[in-house]
Backbone bond lengths (Angstrom), bond angles and torsions (degrees), N, CA, C in turn:
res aa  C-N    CA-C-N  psi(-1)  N-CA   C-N-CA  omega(-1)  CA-C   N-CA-C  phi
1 X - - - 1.437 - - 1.529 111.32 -
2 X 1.199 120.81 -39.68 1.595 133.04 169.89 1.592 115.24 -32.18
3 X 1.461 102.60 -54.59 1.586 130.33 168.48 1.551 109.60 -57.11
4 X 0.941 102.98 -39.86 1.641 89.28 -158.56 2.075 89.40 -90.70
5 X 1.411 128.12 -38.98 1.069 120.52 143.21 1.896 136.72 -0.75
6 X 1.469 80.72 -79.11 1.581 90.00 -176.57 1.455 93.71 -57.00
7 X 1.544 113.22 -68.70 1.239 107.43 -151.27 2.076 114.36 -45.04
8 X 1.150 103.84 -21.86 1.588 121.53 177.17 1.181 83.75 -41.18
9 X 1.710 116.81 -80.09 1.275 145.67 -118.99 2.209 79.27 -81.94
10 X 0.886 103.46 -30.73 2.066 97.71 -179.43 0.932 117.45 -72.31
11 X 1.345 110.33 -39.92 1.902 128.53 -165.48 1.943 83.92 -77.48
12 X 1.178 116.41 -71.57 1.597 97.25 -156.58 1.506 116.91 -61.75
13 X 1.643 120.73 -10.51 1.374 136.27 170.56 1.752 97.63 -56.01
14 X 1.247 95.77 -62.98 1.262 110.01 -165.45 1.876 109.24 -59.43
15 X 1.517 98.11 -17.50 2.094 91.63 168.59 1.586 95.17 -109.82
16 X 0.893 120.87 -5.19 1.451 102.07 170.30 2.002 122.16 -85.94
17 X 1.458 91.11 -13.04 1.538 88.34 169.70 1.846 106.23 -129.51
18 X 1.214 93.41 55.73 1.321 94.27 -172.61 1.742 97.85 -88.23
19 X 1.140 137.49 -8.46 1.646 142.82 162.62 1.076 100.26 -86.31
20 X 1.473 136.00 -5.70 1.851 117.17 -167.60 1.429 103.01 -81.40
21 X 1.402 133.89 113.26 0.939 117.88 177.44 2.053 114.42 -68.59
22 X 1.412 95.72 136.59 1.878 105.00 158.61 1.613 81.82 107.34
23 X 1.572 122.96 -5.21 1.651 120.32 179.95 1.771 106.42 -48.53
24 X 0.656 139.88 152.57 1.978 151.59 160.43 1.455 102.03 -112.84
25 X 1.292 106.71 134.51 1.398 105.14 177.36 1.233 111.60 -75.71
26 X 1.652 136.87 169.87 1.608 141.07 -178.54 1.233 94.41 -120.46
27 X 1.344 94.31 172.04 1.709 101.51 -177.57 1.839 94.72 -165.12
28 X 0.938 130.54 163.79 1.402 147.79 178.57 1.407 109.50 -127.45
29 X 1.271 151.44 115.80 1.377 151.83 -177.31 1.406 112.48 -105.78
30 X 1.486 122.08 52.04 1.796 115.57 -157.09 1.292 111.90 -64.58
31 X 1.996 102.84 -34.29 1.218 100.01 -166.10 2.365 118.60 -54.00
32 X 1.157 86.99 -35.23 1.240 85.91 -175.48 1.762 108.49 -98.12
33 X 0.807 109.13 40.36 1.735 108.68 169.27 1.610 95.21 -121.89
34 X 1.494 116.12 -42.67 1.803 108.56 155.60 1.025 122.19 -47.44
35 X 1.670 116.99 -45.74 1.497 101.56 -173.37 1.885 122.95 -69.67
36 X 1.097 90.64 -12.63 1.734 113.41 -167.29 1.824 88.78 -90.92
37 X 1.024 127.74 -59.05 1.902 111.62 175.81 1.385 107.47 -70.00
38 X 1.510 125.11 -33.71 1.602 115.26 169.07 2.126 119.44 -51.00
39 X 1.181 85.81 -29.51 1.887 107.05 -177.63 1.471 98.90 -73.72
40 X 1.400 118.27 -71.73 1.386 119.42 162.91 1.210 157.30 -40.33
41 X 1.431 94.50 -21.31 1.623 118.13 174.57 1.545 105.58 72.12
42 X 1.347 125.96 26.16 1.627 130.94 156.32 1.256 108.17 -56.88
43 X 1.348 119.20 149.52 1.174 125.04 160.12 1.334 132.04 -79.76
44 X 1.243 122.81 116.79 1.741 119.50 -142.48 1.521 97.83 -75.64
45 X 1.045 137.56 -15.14 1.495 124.48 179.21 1.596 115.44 -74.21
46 X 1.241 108.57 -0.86 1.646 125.49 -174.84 1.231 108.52 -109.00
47 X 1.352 121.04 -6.58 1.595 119.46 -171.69 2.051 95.89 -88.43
48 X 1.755 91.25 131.54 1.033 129.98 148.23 1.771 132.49 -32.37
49 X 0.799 153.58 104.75 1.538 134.69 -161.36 1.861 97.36 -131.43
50 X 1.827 115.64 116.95 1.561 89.05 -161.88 1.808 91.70 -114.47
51 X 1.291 92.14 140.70 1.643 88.64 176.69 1.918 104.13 -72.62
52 X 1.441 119.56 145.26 1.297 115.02 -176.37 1.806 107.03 -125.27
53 X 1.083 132.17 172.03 0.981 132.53 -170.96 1.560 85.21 -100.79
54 X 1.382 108.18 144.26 1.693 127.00 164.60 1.553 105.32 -77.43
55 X 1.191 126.14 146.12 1.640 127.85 154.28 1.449 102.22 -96.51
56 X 1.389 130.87 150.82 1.509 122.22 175.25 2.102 90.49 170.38
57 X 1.209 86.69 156.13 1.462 104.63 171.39 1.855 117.03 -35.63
58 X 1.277 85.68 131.17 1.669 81.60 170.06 1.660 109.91 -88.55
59 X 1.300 115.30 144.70 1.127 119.03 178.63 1.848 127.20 -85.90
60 X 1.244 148.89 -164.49 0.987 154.24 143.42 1.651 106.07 -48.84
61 X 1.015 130.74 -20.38 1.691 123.84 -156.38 1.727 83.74 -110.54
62 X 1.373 134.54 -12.71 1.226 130.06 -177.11 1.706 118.12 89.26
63 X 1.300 105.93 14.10 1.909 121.15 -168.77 2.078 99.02 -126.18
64 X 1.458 104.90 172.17 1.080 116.60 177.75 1.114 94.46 -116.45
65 X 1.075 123.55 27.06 2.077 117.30 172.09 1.337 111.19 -110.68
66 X 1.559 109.64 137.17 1.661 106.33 178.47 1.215 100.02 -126.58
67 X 1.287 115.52 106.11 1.918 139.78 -169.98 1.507 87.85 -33.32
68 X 1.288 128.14 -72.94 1.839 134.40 -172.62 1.129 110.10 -29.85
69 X 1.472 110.00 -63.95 1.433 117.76 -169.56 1.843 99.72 -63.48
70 X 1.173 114.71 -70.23 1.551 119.87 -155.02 1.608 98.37 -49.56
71 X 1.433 117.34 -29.50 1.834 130.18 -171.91 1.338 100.69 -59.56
72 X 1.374 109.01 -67.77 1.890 110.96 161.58 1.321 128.55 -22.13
73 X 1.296 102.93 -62.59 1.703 113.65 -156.30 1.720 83.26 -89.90
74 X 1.048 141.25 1.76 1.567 140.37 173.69 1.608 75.54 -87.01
75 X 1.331 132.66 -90.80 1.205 144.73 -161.76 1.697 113.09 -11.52
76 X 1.757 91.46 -57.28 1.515 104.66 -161.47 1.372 89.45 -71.11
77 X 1.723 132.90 -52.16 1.578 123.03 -175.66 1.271 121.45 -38.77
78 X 1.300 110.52 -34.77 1.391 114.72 -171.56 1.858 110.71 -85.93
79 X 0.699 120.50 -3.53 1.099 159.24 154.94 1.874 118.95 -46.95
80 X 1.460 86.60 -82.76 1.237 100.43 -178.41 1.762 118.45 -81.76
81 X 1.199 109.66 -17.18 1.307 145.14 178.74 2.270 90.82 -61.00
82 X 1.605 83.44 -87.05 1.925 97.62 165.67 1.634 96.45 -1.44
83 X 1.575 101.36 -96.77 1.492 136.47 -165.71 1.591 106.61 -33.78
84 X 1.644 122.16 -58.18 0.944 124.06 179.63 1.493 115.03 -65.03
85 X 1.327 139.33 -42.41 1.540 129.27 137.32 1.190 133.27 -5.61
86 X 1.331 97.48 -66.79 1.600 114.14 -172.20 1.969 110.12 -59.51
87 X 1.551 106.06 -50.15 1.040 146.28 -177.90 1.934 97.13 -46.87
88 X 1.235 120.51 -69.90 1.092 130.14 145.22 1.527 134.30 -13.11
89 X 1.350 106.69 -79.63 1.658 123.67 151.33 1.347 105.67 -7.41
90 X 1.418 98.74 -79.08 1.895 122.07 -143.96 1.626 76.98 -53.86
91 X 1.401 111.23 -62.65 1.729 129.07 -164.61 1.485 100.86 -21.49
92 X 1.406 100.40 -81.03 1.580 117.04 178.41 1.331 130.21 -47.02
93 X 1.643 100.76 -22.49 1.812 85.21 166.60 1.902 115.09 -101.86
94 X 1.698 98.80 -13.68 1.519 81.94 -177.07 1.729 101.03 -56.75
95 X 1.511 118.94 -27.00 1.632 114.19 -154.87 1.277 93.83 -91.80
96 X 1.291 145.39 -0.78 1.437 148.54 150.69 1.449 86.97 -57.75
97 X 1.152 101.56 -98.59 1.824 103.27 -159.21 1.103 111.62 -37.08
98 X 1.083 133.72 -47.07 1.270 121.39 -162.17 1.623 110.45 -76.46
99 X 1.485 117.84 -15.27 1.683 110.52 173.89 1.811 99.73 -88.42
100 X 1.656 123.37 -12.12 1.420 124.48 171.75 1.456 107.47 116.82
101 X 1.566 109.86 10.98 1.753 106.24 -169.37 1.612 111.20 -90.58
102 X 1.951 104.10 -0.46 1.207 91.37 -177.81 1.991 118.99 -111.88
């Protein structure tokens, strides 16, 4: 959830300076920094998540951010964000019940 967080916290950076000219868009890649401590046998509550600068076309506005696109992929985070909540939830009460707290 941390991951999908930041990346929130990049994507709306990334529409809030979408007029700044010389802005680079950010991006957060969590999914694969899990898969890389899942491979490793890290303990995922210790994993790192690094926001990175995008390379990509500069636009007319003088930025690599395209409000449409970044609005989406805000969309889908929130999204996946939802799910991972929910996902959570269920988590926390099977291990309630099952120690008798529920």
């Amino acid at each position: 959830m941390r991951g999908a967080w930041q990346r929130q916290t990049a994507l709306t950076s990334n529409i809030a300076n979408a007029d700044t000219p010389g802005y680079a868009r950010q991006e957060v890649n969590f999914e694969s920094e899990l898969q890389s401590a899942m491979n490793g046998g890290e303990p995922l509550d210790q994993v790192e998540f690094q926001t990175e600068v995008q390379p990509g076309a500069v636009g007319p506005n003088g930025t690599t951010v395209s409000v449409d696109e970044e609005s989406a992929k805000l969309a889908e985070n929130g999204l996946d964000y939802q799910a991972l909540t929910q996902v959570a939830g269920v988590r926390n009460s099977i291990v309630s019940a099952a120690i008798g707290l529920a």
